[in-house]
C-alpha positions in Angstrom: 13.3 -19.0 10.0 12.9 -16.0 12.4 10.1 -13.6 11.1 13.3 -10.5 11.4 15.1 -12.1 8.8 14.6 -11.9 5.5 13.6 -14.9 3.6 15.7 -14.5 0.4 17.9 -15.5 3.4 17.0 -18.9 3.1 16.5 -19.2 -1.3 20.7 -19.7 -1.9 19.9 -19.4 -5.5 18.3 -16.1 -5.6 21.2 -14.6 -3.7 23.6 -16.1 -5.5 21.9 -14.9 -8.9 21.9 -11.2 -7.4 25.5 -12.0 -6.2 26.0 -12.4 -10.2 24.6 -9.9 -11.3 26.6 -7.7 -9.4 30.0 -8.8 -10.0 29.2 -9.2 -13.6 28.1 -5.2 -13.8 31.1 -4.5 -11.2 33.5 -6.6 -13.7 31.6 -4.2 -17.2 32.9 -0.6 -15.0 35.8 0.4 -15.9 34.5 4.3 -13.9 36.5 4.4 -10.7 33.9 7.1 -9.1 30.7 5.0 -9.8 32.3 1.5 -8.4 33.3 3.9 -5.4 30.1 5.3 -4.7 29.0 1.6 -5.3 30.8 0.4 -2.6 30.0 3.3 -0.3 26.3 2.2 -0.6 27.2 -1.4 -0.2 28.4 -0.4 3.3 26.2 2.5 4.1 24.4 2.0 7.8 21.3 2.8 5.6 19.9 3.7 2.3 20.0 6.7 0.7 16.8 8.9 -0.2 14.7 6.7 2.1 12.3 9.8 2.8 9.2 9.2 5.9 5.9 9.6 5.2 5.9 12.8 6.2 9.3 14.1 4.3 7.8 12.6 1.4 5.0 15.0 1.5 6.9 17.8 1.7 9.1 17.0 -1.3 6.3 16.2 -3.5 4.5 19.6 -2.1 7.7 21.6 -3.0 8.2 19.9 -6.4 4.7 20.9 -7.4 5.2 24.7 -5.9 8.3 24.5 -8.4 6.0 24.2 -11.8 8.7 22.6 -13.4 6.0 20.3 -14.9 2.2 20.6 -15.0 0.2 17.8 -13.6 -0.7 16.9 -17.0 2.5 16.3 -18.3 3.2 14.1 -14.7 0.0 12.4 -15.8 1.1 12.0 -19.3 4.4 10.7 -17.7 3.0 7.7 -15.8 0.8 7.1 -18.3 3.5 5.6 -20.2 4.7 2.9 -17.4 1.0 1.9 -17.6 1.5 1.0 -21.3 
């Protein structure tokens, strides 16, 4: 195994058990836009939303200038993934 390559690569039945899982929520859509955009990201050069570092910041930064939420309620917010 090359250290570039992935090694899920190399475990058949962990791909094949993602492979599944996909066809079986392609074969439960019956929306025509969502499989499209689906296959769209299937063949996209690159994922969407992947910010840098420094992109990240800024978004985060401008999020917080909006005051959309207070940092209490984004506290309160994580606080119940940590439950």
């Amino acid at each position: 195994m090359k250290v570039s390559e992935p090694s899920v690569a190399y475990n058949a039945s962990n791909l094949q058990g993602l492979k599944n899982r996909l066809i079986a929520s392609i074969d439960g859509s019956n929306d025509e836009e969502k499989l499209q955009q689906c296959l769209e990201l299937l063949h996209a050069d690159s994922m969407p939303c992947v910010f840098s570092d420094e992109d990240f910041k800024r978004e985060v930064k401008a999020s917080e200038m909006e005051g959309v939420a207070t940092a209490e309620e984004v506290a309160d917010m994580f606080a119940e993934w940590n439950r």
